[in-house]
LOKEKOL-671721 format. One line per field, with one value per atom (N, C-alpha, C): x, y, z; atom name; residue in three letters. Coordinates in steps of 0.02 Angstrom, whole numbers, plus 32768, in hexadecimal, padded with zeros to 4 digits. Example, Ala and Ser with C-alpha at 12.3 -4.5 7.8 and 13.67 -1.06 7.14 Angstrom:
2
px	8294,8267,8294,8282,82AC,8285 .
py	7EE4,7F1F,7F5B,7F90,7FCB,8002 .
pz	8186,8186,8186,8162,8165,818A .
atome	N,CA,C,N,CA,C .
residu	ALA,ALA,ALA,SER,SER,SER .
***
This chain:
236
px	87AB,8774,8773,872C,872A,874E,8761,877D,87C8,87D5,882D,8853,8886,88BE,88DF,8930,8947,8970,897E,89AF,8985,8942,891A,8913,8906,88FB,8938,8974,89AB,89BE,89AE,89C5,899C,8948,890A,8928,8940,8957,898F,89C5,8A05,89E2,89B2,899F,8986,8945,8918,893B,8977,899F,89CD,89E4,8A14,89D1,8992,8966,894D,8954,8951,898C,89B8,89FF,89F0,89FD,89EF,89BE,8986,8949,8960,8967,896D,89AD,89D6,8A05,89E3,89BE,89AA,8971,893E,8919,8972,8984,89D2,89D1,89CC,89D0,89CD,8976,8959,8979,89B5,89C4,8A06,8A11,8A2C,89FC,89B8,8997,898E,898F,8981,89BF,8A01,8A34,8A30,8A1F,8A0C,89F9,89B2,8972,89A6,89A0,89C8,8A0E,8A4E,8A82,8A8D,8A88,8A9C,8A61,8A23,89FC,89EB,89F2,89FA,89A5,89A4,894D,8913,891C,88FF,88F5,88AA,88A0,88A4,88AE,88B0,887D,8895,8867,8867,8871,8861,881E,8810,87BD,87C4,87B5,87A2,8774,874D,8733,8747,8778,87B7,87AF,87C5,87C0,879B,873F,86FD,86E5,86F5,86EA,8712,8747,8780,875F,8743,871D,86FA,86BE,8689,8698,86C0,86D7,86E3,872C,8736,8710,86E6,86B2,867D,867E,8653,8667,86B5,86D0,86E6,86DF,86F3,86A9,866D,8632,8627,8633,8649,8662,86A9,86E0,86BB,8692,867D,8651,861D,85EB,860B,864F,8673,8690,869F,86D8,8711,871D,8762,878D,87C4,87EA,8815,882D,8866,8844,8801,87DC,87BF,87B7,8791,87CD,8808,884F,885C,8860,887D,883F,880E,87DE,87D1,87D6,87E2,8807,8851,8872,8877,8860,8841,8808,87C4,87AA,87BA,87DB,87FB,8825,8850,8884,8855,882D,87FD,87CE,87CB,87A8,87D0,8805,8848,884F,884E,8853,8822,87E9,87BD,87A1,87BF,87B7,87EC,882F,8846,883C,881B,87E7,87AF,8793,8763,877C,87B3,87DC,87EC,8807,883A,880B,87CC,87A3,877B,878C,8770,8723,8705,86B9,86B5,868E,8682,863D,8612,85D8,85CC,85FE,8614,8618,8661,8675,8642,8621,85F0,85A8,85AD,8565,8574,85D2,85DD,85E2,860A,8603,85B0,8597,8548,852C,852A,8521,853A,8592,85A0,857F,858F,8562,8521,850A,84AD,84AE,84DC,84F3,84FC,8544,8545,850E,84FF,84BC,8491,8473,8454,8456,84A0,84C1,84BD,84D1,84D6,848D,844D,840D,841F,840D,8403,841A,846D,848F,8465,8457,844E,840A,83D9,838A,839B,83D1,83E2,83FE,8422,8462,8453,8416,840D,83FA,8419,83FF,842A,843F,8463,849F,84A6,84ED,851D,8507,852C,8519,8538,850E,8534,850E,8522,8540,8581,8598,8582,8535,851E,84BD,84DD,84AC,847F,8448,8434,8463,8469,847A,84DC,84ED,8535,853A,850B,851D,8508,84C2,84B5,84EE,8517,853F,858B,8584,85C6,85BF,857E,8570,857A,8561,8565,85C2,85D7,861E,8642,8627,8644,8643,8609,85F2,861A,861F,8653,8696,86A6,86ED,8708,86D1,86E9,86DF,86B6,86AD,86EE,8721,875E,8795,8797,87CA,87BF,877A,876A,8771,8789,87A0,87B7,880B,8841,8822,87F2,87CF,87C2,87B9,8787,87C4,880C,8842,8844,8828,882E,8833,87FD,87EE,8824,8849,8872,88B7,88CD,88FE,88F8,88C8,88B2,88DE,8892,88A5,88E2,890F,8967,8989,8977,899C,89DA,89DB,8A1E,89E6,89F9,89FB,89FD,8A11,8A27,89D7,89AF,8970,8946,8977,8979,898C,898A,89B6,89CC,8A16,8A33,8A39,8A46,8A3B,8A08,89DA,899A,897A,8986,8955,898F,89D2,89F6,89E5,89E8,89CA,8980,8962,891F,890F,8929,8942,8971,89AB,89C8,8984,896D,8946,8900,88DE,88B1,88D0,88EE,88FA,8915,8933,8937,88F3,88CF,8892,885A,887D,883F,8868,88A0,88CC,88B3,889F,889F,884C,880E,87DE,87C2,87F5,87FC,880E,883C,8859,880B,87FF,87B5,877C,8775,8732,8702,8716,86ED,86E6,86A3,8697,8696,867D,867E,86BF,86F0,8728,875A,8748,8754,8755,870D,86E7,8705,86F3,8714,8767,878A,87C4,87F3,87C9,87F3,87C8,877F,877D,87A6,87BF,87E9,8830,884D,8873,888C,884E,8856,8840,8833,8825,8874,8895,88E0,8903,88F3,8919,891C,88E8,88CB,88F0,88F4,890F,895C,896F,89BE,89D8,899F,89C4,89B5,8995,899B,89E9,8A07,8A4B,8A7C,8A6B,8A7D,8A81,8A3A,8A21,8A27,8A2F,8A39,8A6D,8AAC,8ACD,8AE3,8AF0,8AE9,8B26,8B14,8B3E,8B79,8B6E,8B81,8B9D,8BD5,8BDF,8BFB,8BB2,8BCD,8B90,8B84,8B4B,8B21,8B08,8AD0,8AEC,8B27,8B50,8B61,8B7E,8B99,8B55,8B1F,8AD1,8ABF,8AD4,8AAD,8AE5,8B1B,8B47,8B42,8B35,8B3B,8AF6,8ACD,8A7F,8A8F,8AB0,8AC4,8AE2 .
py	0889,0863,081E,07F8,07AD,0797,0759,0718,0749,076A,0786,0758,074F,0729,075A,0755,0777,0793,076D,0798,07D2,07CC,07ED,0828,081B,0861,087C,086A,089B,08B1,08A5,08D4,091C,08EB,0922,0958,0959,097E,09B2,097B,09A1,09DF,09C1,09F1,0A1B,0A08,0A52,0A8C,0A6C,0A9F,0ACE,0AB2,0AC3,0AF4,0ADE,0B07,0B5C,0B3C,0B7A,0BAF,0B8C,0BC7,0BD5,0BD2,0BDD,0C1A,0BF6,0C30,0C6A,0C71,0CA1,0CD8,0CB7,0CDC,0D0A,0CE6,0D03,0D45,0D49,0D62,0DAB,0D95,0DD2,0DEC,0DE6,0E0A,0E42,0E40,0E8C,0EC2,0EA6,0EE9,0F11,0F02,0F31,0F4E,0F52,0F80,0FB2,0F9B,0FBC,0FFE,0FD5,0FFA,1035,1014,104B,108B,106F,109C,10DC,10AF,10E3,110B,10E6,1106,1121,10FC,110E,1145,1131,118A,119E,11A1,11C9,11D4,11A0,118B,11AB,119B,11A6,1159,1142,1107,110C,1137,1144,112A,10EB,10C6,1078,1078,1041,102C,0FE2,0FD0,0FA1,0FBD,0F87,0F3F,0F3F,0F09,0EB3,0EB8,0E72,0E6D,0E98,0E8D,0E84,0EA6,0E96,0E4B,0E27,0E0B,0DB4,0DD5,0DA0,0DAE,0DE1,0DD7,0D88,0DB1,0D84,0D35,0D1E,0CFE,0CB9,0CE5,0CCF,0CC2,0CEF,0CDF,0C99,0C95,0C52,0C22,0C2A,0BC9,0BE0,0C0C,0C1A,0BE4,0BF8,0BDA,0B88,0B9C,0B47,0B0B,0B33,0B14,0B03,0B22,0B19,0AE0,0AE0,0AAC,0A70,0A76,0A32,0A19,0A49,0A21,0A13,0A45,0A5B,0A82,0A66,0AA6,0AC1,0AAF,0AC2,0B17,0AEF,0B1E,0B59,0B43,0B7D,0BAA,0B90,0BC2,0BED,0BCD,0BEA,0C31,0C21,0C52,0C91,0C7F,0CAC,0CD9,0CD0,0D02,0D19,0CF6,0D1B,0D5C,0D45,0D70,0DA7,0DAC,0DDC,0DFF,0DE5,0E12,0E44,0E23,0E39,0E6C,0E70,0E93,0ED1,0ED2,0EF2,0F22,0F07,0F22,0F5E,0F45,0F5D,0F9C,0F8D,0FCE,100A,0FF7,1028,1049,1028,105D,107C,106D,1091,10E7,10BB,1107,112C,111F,113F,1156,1137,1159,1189,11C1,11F6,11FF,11D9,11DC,1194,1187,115A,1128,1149,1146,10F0,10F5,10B3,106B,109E,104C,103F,107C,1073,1038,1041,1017,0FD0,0FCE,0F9C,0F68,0F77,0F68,0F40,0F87,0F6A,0F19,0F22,0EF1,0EA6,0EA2,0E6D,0E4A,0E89,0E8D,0E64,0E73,0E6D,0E15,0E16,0DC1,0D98,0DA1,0D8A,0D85,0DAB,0D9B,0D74,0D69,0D52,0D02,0CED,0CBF,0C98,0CCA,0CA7,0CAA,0CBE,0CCF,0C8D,0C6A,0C30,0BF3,0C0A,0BB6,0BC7,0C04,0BEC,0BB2,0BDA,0BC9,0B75,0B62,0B0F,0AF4,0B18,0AD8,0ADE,0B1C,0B3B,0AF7,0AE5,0AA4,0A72,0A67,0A2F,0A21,09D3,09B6,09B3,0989,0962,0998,09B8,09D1,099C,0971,0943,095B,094F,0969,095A,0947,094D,0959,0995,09B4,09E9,0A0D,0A26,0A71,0A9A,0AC8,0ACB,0A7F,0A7F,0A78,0A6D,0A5A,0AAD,0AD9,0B22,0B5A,0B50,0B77,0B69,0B0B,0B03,0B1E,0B22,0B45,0B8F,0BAB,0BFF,0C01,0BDD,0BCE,0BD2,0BAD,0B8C,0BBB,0BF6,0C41,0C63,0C77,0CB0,0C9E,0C66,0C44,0C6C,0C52,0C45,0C97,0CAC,0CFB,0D1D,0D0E,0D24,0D28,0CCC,0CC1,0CC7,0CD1,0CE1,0D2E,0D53,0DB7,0DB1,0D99,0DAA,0DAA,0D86,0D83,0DC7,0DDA,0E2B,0E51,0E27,0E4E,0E2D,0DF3,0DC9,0DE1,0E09,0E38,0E4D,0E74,0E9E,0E4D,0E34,0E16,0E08,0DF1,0DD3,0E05,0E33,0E68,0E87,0E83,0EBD,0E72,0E37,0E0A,0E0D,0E24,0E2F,0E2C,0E0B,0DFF,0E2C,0E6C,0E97,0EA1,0E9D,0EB4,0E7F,0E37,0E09,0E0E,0E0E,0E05,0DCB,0DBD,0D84,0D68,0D8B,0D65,0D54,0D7C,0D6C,0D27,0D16,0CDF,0CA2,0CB0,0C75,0C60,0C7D,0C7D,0C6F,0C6C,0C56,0C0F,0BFE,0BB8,0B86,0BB1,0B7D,0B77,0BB2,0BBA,0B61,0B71,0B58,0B03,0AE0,0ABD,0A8D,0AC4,0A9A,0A82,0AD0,0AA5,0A78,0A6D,0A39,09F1,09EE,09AE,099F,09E0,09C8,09B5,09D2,09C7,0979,095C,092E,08EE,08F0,08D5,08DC,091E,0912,0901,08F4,08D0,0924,0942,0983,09A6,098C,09AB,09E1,0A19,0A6B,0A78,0A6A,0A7D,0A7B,0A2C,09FE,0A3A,0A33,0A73,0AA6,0ACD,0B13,0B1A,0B01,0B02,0AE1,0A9E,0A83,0ACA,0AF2,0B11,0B4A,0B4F,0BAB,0B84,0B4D,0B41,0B39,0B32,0B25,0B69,0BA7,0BDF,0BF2,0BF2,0C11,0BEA,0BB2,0B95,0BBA,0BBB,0BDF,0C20,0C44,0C80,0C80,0C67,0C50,0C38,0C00,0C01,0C16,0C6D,0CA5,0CD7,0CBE,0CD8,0CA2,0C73,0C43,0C56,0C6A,0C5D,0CBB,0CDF,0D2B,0D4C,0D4A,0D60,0DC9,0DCD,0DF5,0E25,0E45,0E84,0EAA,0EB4,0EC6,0E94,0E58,0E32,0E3E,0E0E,0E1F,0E52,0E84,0EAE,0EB3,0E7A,0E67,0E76,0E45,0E4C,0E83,0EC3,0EE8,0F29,0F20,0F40,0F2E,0EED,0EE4,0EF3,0EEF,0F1A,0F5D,0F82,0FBF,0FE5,0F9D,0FD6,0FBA,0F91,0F82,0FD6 .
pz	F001,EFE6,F003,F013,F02D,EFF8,F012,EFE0,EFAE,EFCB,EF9E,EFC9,EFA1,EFA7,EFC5,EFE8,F019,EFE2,EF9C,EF7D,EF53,EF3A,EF28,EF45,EF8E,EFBE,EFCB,EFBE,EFC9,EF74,EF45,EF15,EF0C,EF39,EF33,EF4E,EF90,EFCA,EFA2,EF7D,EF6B,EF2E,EEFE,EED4,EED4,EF14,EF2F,EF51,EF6A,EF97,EF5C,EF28,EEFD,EECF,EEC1,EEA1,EEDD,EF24,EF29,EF40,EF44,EF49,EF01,EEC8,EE99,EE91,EE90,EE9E,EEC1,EEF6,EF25,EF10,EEFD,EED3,EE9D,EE89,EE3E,EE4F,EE85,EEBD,EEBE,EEDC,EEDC,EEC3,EE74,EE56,EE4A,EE5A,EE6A,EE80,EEC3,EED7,EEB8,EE75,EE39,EE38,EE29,EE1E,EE4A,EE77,EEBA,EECA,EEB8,EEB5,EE64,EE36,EDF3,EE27,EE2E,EE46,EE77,EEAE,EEED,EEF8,EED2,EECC,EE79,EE47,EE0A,EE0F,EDFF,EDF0,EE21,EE63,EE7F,EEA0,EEA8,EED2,EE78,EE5D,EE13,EDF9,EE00,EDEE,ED9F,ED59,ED28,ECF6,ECC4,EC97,ECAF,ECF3,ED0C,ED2D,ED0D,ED26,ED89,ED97,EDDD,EDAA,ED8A,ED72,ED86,ED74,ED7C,EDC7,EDD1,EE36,EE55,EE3C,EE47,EE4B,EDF8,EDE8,EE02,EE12,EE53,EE7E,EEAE,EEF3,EEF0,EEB6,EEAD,EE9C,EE75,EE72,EEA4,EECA,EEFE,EF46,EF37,EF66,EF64,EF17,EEFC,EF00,EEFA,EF0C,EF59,EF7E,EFD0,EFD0,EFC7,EFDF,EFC0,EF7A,EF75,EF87,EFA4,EFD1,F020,F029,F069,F056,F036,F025,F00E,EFF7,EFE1,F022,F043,F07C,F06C,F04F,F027,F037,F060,F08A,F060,F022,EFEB,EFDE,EFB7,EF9F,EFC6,F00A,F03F,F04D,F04B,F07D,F02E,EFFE,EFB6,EFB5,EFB6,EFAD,EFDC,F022,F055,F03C,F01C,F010,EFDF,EFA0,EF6F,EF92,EFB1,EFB2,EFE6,F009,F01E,EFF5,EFD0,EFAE,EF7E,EF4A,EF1D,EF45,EF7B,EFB3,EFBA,EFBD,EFC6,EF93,EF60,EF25,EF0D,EF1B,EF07,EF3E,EF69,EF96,EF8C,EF70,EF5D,EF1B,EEF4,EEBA,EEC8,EF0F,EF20,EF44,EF69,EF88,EF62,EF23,EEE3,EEB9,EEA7,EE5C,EE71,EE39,EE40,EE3A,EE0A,EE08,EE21,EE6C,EE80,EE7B,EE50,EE5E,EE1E,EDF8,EDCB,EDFC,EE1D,EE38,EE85,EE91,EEC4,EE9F,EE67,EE62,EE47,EE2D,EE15,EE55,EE93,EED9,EEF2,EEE1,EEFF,EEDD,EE92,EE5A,EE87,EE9F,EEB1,EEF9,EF22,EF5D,EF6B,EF34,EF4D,EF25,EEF8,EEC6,EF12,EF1C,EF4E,EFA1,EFAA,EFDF,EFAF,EF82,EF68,EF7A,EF53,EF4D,EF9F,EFC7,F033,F033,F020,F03F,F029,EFEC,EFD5,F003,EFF0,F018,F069,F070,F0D0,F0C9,F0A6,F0AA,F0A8,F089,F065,F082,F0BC,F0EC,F127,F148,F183,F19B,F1C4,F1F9,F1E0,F1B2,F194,F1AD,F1BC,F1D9,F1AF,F17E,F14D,F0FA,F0CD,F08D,F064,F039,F018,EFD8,EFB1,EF82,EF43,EF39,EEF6,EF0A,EF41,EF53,EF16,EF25,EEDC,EEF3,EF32,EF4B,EF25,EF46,EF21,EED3,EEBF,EE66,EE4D,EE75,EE56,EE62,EEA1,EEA7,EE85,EE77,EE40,EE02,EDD4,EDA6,ED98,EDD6,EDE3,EDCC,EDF1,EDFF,EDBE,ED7F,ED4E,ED34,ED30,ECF3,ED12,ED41,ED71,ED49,ED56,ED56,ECEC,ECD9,EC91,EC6E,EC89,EC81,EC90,ECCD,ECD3,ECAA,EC9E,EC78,EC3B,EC07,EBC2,EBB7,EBF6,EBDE,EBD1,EBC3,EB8F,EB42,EB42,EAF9,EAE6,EAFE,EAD5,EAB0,EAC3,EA8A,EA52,EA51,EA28,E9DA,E9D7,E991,E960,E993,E996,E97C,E9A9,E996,E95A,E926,E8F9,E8C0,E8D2,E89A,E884,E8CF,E8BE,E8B5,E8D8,E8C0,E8FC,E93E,E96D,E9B1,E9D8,EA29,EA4B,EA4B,EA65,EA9C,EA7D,EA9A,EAEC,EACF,EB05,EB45,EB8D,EBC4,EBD5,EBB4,EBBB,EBF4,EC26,EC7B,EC9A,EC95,ECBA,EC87,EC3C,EC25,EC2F,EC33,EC4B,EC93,ECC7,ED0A,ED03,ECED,ECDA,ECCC,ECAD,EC75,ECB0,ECDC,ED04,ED57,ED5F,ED87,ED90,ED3E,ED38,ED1B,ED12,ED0C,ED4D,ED7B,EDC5,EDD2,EDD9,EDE7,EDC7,ED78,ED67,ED7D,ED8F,EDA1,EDE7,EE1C,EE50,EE4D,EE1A,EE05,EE08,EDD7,EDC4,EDFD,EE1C,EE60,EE9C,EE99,EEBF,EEAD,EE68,EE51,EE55,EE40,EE4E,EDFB,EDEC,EDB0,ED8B,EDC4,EDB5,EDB4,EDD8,EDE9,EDAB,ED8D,ED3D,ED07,ED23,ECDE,ECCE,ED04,ED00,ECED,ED18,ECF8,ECB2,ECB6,EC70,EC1C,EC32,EC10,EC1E,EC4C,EC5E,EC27,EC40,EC15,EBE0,EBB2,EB6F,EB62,EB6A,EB5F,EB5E,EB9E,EB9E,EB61,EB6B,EB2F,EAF4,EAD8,EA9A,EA7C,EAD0,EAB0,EACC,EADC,EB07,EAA9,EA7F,EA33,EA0B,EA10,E9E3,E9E0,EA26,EA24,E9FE,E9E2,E9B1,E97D,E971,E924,E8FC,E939,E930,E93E,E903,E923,E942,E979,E9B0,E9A5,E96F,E952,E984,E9CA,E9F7,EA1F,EA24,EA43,EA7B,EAA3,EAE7,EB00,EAD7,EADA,EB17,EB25,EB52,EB9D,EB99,EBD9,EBD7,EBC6,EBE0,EBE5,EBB2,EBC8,EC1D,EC2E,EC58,EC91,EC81,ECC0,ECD1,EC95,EC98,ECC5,ECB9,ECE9,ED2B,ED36,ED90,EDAD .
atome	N,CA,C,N,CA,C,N,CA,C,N,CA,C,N,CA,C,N,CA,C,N,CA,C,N,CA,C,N,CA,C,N,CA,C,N,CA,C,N,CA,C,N,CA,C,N,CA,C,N,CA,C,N,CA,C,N,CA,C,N,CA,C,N,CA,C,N,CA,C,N,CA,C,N,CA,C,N,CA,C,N,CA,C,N,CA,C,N,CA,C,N,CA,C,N,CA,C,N,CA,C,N,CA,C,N,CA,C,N,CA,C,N,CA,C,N,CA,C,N,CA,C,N,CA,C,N,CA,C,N,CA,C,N,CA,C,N,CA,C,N,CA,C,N,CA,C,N,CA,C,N,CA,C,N,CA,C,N,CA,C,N,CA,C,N,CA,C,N,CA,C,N,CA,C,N,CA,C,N,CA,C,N,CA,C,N,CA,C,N,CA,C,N,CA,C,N,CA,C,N,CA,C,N,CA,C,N,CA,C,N,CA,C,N,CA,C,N,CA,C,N,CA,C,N,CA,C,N,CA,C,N,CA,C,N,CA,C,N,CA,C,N,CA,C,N,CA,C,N,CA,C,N,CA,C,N,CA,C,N,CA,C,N,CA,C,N,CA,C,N,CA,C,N,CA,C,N,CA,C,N,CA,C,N,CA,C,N,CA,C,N,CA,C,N,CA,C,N,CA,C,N,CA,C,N,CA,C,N,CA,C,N,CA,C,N,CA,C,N,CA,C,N,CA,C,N,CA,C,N,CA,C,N,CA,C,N,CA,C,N,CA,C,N,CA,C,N,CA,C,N,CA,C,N,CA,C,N,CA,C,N,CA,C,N,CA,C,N,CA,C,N,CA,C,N,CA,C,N,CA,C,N,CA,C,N,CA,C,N,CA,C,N,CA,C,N,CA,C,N,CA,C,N,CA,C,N,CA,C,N,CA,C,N,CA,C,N,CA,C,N,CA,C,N,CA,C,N,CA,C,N,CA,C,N,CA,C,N,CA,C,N,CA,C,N,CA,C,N,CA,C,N,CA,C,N,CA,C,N,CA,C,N,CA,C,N,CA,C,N,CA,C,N,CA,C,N,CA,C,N,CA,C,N,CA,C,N,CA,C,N,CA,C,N,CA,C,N,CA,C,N,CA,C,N,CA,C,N,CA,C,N,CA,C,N,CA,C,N,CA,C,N,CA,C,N,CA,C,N,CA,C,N,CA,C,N,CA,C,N,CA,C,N,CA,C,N,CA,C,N,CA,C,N,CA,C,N,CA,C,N,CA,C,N,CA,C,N,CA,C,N,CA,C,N,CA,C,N,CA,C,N,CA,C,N,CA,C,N,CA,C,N,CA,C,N,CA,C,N,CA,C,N,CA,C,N,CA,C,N,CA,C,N,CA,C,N,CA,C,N,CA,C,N,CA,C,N,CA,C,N,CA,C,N,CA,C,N,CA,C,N,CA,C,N,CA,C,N,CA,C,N,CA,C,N,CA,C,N,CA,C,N,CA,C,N,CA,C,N,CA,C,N,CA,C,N,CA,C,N,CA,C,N,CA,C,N,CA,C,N,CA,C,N,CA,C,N,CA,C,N,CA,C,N,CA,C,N,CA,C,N,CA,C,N,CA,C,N,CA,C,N,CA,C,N,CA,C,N,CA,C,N,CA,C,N,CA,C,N,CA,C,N,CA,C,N,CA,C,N,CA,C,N,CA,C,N,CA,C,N,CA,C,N,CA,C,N,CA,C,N,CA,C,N,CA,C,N,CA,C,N,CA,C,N,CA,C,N,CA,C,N,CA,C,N,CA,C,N,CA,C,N,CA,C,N,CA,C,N,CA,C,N,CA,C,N,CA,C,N,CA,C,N,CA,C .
residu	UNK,UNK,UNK,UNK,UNK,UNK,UNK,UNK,UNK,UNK,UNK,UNK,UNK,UNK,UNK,UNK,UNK,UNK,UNK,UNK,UNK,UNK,UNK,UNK,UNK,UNK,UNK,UNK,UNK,UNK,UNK,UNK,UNK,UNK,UNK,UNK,UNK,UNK,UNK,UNK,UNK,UNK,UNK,UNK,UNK,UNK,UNK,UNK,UNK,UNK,UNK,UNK,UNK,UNK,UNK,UNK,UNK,UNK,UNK,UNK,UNK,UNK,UNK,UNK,UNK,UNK,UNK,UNK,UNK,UNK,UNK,UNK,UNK,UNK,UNK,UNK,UNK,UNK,UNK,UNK,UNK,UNK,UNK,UNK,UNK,UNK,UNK,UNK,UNK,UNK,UNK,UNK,UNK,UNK,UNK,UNK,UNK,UNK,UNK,UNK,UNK,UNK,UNK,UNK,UNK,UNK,UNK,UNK,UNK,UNK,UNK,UNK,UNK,UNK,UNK,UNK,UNK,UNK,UNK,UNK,UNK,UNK,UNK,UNK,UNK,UNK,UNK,UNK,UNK,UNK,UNK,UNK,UNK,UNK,UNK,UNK,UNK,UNK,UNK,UNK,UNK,UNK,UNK,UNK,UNK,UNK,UNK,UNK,UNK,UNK,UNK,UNK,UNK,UNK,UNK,UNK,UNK,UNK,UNK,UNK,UNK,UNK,UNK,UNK,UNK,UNK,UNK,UNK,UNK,UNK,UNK,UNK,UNK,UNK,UNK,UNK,UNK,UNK,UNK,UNK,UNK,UNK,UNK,UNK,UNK,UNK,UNK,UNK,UNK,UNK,UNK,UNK,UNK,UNK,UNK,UNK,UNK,UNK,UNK,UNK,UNK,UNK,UNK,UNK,UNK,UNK,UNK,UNK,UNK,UNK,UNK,UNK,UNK,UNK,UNK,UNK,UNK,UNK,UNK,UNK,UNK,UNK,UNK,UNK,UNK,UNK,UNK,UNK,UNK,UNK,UNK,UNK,UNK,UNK,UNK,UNK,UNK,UNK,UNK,UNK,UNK,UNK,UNK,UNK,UNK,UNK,UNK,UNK,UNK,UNK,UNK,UNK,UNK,UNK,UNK,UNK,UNK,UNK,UNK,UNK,UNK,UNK,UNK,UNK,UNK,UNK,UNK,UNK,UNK,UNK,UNK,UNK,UNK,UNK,UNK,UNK,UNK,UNK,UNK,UNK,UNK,UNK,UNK,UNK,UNK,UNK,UNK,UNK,UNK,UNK,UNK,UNK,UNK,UNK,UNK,UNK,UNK,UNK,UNK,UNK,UNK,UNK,UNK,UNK,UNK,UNK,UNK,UNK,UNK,UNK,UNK,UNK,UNK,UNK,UNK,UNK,UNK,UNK,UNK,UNK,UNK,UNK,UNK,UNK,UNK,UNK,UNK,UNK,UNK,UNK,UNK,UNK,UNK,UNK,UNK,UNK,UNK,UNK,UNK,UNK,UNK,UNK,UNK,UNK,UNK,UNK,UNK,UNK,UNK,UNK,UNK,UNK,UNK,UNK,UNK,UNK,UNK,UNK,UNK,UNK,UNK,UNK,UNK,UNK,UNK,UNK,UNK,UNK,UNK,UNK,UNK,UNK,UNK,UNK,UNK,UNK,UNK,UNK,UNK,UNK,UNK,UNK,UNK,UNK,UNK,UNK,UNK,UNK,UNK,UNK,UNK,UNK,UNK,UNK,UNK,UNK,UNK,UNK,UNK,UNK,UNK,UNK,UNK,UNK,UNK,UNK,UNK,UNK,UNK,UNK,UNK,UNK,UNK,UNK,UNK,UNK,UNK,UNK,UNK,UNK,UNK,UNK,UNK,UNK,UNK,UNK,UNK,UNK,UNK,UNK,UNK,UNK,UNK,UNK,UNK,UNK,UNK,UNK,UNK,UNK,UNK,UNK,UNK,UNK,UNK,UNK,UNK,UNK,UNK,UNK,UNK,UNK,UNK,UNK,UNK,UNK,UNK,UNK,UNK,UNK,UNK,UNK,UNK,UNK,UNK,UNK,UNK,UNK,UNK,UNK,UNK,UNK,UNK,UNK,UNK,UNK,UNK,UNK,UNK,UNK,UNK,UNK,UNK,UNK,UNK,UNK,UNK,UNK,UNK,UNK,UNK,UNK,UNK,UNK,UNK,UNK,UNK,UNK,UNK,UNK,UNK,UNK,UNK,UNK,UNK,UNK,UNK,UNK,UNK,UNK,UNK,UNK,UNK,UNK,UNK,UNK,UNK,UNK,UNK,UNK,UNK,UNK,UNK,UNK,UNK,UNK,UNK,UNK,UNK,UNK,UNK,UNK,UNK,UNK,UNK,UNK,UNK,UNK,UNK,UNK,UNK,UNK,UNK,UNK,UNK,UNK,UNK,UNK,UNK,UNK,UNK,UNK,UNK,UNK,UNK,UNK,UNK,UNK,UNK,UNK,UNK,UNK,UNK,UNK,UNK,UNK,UNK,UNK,UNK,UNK,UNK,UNK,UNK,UNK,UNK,UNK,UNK,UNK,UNK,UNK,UNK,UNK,UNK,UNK,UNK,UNK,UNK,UNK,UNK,UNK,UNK,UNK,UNK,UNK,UNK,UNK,UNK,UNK,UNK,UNK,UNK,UNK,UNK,UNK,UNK,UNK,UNK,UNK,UNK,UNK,UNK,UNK,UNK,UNK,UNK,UNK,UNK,UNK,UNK,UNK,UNK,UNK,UNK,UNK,UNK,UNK,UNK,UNK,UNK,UNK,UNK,UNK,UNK,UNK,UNK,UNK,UNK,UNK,UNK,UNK,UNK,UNK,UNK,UNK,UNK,UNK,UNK,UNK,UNK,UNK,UNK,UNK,UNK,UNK,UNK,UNK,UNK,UNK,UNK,UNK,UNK,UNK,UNK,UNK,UNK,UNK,UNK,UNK,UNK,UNK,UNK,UNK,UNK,UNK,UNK,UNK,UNK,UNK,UNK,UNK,UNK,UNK,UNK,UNK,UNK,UNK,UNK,UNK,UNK,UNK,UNK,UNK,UNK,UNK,UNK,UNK,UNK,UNK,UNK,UNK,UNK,UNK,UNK,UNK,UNK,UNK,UNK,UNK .
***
């Protein structure tokens, strides 16, 4: 950013880099599933949704294009491999599911989002030297950005119900909303360090979401201790 101080731009540097080893790790993940899918059942995608992986394409694709319109190399390299991995992913539920004609239209759905999304930015930067960062093109696709973003990290909710009612965690995935929470908090710090409002947005809300339910394992206690962790070892 103009006018940063030299100590400013090296914590920016140290945090964006530390937000996306982070990230990209967390992007890894996936390929437990991958390993579920292909060695544990035995190329049998079972009661597993590609959804999550769809929905990371798309995603990642939105701050990949964001990142470009910001001039944001943290954000453009972090996303590259997000959307490849999520790319990755999602092609081995296409190889593996037996009725394809689901994840064939769920595919299409993102597909035609995304072209949508490039018809736009081209028609808006085609010729352009400079895209100014409180452009209308950069503030519609930070928005797109912000609903994608919060739509992700607000799925653990839909157990929410459930925790309530039995009163035990068990129903939670303790790793993925801790990784969530350390995920999204790098980046509202490095948000913050760049003066980048969507970036602000989205994450200090992904964060206080993990929070939320990170202290239902507080406030509930988790009949099965330990439970979670050894649920979530056992589907690796």
């Amino acid at each position: 950013m103009e006018g940063s101080s030299e100590p400013d731009t090296f914590w920016r540097d140290v945090l964006g880099s530390t937000a996306t080893f982070t990230t990209i790790c967390q992007f890894l993940s996936g390929m437990f599933t991958v390993h579920r899918i292909v060695v544990k059942q035995s190329g049998s995608v079972g009661d597993l949704s590609p959804v999550p992986f769809i929905m990371g394409s798309i995603g990642c694709a939105l701050w990949l294009i964001y990142g470009y319109l910001r001039g944001d190399a943290q954000v453009v390299n972090c996303n590259i491999v997000g959307t490849l991995l999520n790319s990755l992913y999602v092609s081995v539920f296409i190889r593996f599911t037996i009725n394809k004609s689901l994840i064939y239209r769920q595919v299409s759905c993102a597909l035609i989002l995304l072209s949508v999304v490039l018809l736009y930015v081209y028609n808006d930067v085609s010729g352009a030297v400079v895209i100014p960062t409180d452009s209308g093109v950069v503030r519609n696709i930070g928005l797109t950005c912000i609903v994608v973003g919060l739509l992700g990290c607000a799925s653990p909710l839909v157990a929410l119900k459930d925790v309530i009612r039995t009163k035990s965690t068990e129903t939670l995935p303790f790793p993925l909303i801790f990784s969530m929470f350390l995920v999204c908090s790098l980046w509202w710090g490095y948000g913050v360090l760049t003066g980048d409002p969507y970036m602000q947005f989205t994450n200090f809300l992904g964060s206080c979401i993990a929070l939320m339910q990170l202290g239902l394992f507080c406030v509930y206690d988790n009949k099965t201790k330990g439970g979670e962790y050894k649920k979530f070892h056992s589907s690796i």
